[in-house]
FIKOLZA-1660 file (N, C-alpha, C; in steps of 0.1 Angstrom, whole numbers, plus 5000, padded with zeros to 4 digits):
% residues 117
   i   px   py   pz ch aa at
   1 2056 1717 4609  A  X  N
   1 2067 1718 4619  A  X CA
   1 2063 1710 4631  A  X  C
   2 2071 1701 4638  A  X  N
   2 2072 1694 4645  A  X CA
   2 2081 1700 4657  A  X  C
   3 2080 1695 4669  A  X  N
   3 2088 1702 4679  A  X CA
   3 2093 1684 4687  A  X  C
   4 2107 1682 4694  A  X  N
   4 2108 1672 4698  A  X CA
   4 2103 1673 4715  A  X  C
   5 2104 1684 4722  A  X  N
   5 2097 1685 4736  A  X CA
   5 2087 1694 4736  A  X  C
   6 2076 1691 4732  A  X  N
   6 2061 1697 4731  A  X CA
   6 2056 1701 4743  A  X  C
   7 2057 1696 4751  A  X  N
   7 2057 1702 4767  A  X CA
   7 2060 1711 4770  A  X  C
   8 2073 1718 4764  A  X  N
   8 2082 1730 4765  A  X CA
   8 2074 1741 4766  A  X  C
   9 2062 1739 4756  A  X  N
   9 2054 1748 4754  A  X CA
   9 2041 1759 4760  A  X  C
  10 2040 1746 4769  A  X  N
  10 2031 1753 4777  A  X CA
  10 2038 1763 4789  A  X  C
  11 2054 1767 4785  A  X  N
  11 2064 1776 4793  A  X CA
  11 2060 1788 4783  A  X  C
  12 2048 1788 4773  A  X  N
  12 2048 1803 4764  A  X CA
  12 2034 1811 4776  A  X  C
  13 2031 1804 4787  A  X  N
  13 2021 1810 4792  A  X CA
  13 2028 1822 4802  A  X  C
  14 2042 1820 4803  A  X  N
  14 2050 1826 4812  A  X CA
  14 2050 1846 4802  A  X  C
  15 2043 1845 4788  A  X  N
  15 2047 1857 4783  A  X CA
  15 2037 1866 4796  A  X  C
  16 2024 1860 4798  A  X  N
  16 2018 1866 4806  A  X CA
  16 2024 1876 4817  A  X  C
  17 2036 1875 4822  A  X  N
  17 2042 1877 4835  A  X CA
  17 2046 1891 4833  A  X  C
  18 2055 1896 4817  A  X  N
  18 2061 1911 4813  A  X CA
  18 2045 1918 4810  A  X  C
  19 2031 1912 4810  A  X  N
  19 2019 1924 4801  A  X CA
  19 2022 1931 4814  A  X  C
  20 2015 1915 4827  A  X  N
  20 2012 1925 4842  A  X CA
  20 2018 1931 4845  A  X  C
  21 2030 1934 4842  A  X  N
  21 2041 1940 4851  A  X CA
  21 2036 1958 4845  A  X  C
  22 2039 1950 4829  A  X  N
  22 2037 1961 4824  A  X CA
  22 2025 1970 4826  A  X  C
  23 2013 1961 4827  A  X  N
  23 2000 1969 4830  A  X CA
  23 1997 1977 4843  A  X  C
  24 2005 1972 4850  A  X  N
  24 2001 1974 4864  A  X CA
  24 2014 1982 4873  A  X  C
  25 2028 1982 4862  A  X  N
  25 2038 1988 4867  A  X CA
  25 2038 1996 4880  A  X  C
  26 2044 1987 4889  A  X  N
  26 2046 1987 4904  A  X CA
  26 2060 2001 4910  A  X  C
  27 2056 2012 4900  A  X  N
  27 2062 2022 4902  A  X CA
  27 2058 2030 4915  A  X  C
  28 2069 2035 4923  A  X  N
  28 2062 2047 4932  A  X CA
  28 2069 2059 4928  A  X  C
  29 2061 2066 4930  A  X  N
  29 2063 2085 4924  A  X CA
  29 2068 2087 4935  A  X  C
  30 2078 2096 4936  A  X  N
  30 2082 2108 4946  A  X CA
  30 2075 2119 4944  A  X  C
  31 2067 2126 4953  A  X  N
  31 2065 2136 4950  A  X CA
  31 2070 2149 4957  A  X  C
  32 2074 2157 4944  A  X  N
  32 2082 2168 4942  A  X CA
  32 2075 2181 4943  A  X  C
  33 2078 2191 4954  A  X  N
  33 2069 2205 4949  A  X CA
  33 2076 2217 4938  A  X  C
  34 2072 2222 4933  A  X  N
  34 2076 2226 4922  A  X CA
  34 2068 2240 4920  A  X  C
  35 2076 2250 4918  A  X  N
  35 2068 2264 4919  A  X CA
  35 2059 2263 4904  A  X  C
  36 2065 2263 4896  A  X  N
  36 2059 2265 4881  A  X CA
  36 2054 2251 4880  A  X  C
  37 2041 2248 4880  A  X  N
  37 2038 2232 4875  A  X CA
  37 2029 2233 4859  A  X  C
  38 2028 2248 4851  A  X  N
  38 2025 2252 4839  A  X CA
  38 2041 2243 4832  A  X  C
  39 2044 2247 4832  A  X  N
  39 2061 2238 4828  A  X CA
  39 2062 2226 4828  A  X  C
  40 2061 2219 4839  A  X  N
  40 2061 2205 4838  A  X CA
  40 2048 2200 4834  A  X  C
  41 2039 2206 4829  A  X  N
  41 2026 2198 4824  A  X CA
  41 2032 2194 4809  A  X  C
  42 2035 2208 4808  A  X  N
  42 2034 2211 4792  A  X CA
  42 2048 2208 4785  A  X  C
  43 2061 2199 4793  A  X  N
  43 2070 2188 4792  A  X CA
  43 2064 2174 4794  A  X  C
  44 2060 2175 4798  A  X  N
  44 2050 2158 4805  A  X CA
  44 2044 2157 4790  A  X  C
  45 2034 2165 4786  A  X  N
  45 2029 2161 4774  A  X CA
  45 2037 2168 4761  A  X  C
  46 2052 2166 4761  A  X  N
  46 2057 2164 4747  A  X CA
  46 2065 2151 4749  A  X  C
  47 2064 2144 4760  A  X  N
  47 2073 2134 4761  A  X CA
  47 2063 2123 4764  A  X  C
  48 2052 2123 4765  A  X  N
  48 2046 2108 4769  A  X CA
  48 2043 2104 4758  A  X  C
  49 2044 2109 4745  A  X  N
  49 2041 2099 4730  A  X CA
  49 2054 2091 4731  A  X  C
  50 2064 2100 4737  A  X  N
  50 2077 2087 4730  A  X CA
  50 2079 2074 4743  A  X  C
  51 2078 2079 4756  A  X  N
  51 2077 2074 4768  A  X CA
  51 2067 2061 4762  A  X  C
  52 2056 2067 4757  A  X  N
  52 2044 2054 4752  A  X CA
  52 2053 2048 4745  A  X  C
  53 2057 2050 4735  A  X  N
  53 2067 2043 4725  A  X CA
  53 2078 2033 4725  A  X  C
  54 2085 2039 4737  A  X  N
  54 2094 2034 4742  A  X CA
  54 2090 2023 4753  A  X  C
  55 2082 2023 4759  A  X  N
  55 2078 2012 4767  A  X CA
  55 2075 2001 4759  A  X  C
  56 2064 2005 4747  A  X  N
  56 2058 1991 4742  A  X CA
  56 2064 1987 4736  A  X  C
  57 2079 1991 4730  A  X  N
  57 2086 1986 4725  A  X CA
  57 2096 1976 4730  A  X  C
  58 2100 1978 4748  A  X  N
  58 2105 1972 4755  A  X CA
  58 2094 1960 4760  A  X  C
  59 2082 1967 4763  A  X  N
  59 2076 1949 4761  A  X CA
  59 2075 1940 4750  A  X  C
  60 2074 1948 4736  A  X  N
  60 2075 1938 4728  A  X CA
  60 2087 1932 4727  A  X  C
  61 2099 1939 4728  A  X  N
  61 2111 1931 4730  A  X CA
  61 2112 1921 4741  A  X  C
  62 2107 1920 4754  A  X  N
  62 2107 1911 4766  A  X CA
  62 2100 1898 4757  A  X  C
  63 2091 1901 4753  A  X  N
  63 2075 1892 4753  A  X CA
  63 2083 1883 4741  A  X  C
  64 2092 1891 4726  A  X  N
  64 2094 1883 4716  A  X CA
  64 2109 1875 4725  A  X  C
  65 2115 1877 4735  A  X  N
  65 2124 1872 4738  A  X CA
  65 2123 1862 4747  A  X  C
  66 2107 1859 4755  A  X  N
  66 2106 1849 4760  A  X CA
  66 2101 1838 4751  A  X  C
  67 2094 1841 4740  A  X  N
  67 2087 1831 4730  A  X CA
  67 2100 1825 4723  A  X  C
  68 2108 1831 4720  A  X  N
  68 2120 1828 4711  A  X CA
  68 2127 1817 4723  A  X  C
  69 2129 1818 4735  A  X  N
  69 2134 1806 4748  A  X CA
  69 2130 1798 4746  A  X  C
  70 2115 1801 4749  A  X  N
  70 2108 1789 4752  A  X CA
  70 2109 1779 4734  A  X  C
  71 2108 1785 4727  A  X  N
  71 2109 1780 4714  A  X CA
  71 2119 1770 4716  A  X  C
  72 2128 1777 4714  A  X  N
  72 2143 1770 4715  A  X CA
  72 2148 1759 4721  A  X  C
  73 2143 1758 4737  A  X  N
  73 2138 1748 4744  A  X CA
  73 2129 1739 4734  A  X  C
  74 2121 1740 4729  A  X  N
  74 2109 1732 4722  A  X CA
  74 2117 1721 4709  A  X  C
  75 2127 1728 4707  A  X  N
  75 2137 1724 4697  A  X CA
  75 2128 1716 4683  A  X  C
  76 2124 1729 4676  A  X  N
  76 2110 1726 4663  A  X CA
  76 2119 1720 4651  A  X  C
  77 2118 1713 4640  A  X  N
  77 2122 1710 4630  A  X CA
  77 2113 1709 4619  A  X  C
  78 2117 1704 4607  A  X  N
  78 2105 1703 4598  A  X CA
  78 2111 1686 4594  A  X  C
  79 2104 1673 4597  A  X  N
  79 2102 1660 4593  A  X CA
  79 2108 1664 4577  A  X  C
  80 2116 1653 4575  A  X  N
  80 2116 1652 4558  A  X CA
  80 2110 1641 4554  A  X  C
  81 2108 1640 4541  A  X  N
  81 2099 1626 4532  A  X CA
  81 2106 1613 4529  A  X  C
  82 2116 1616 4538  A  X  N
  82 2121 1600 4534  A  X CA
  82 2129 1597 4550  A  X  C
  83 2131 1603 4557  A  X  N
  83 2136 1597 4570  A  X CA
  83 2123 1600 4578  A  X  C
  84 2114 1588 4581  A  X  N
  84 2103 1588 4592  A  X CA
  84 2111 1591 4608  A  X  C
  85 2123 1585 4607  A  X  N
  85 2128 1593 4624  A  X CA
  85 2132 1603 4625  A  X  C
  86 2132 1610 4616  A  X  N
  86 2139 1629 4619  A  X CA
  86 2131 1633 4632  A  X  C
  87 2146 1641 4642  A  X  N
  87 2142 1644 4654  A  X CA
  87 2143 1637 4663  A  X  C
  88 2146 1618 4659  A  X  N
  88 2149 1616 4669  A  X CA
  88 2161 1602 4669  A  X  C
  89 2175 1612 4665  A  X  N
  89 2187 1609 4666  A  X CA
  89 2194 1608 4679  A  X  C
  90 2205 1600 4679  A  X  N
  90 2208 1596 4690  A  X CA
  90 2224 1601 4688  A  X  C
  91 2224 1611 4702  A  X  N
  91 2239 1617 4702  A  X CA
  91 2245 1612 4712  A  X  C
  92 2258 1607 4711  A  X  N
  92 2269 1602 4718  A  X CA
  92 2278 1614 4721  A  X  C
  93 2278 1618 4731  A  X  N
  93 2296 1626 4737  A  X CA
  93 2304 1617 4746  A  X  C
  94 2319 1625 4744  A  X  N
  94 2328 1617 4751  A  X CA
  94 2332 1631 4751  A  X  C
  95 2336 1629 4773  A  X  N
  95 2339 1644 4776  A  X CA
  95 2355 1638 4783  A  X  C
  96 2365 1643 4780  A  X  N
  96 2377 1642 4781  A  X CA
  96 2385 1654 4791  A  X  C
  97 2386 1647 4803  A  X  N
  97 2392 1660 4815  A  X CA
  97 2404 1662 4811  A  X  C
  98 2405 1674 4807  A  X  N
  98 2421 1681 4805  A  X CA
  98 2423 1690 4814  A  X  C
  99 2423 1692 4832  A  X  N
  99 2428 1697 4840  A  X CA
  99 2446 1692 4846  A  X  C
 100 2445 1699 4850  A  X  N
 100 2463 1702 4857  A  X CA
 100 2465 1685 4861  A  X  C
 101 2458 1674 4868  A  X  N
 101 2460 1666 4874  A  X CA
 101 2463 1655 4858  A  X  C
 102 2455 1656 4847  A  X  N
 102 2456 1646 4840  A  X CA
 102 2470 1651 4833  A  X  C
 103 2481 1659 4840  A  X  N
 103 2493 1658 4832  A  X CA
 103 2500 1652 4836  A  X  C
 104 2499 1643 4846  A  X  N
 104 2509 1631 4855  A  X CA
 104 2515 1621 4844  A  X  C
 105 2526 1619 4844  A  X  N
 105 2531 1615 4831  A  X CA
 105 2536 1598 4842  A  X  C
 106 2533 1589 4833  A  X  N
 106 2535 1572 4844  A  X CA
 106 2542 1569 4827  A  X  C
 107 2545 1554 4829  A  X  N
 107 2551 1549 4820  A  X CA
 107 2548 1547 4806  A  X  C
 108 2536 1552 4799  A  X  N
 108 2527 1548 4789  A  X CA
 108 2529 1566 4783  A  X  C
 109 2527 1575 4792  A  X  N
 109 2531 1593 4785  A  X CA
 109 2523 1595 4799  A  X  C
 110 2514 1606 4794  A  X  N
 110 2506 1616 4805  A  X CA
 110 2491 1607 4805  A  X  C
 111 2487 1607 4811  A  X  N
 111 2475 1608 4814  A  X CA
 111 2466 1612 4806  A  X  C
 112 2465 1624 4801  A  X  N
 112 2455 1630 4790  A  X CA
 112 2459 1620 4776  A  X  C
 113 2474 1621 4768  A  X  N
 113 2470 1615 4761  A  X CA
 113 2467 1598 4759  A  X  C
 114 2470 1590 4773  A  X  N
 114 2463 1577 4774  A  X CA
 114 2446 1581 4771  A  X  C
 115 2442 1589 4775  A  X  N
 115 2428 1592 4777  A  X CA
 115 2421 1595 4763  A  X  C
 116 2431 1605 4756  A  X  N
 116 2425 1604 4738  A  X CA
 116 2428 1591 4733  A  X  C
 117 2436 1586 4736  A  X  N
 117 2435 1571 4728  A  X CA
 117 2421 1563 4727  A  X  C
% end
């Protein structure tokens, strides 16, 4: 697999950015007084296996969703065995303004369709 902007790539160092956040999560607690704190211990630990769960799963989703960008940008293909230039085709557009102004109609029709011609 070949990539046509290989440079693209060194934008995969950017996954770095969701671990720290995530390692170091820049959360502040309120703290709440609470008469019974036997009760919220013993809710705290039936819910921090899924809380764990649920977190690493949202960084794995961030982390596979920056790699997949940056990929994309990288625009990979696989070379075939008989075209040595695959990947590097040359595209032509032709951008055609169809706003309110190109409906002025002069002696030839409108404007727009002088323009598709």
């Amino acid at each position: 697999m070949h990539f046509l902007y290989p440079t693209f790539l060194w934008s995969l160092s950017a996954l770095a950015i969701p671990v720290i956040i995530h390692l170091f999560s820049f959360r502040r607690y309120k703290k709440v007084y609470f008469t019974n704190v036997q009760f919220l211990q013993e809710v705290e630990l039936q819910q921090s296996g899924r809380r764990n769960l649920r977190e690493r799963l949202i960084l794995i989703s961030r982390l596979l969703m920056i790699c997949f960008l940056v990929l994309a940008f990288a625009q990979p293909y696989i070379p075939g065995k008989d075209a040595p230039t695959a990947g590097k085709q040359q595209v032509i557009s032709i951008f055609v303004d169809n706003s309110y102004s190109m409906q002025t109609i002069n002696k030839e029709g409108t404007l727009l369709g002088q323009a598709k011609e």
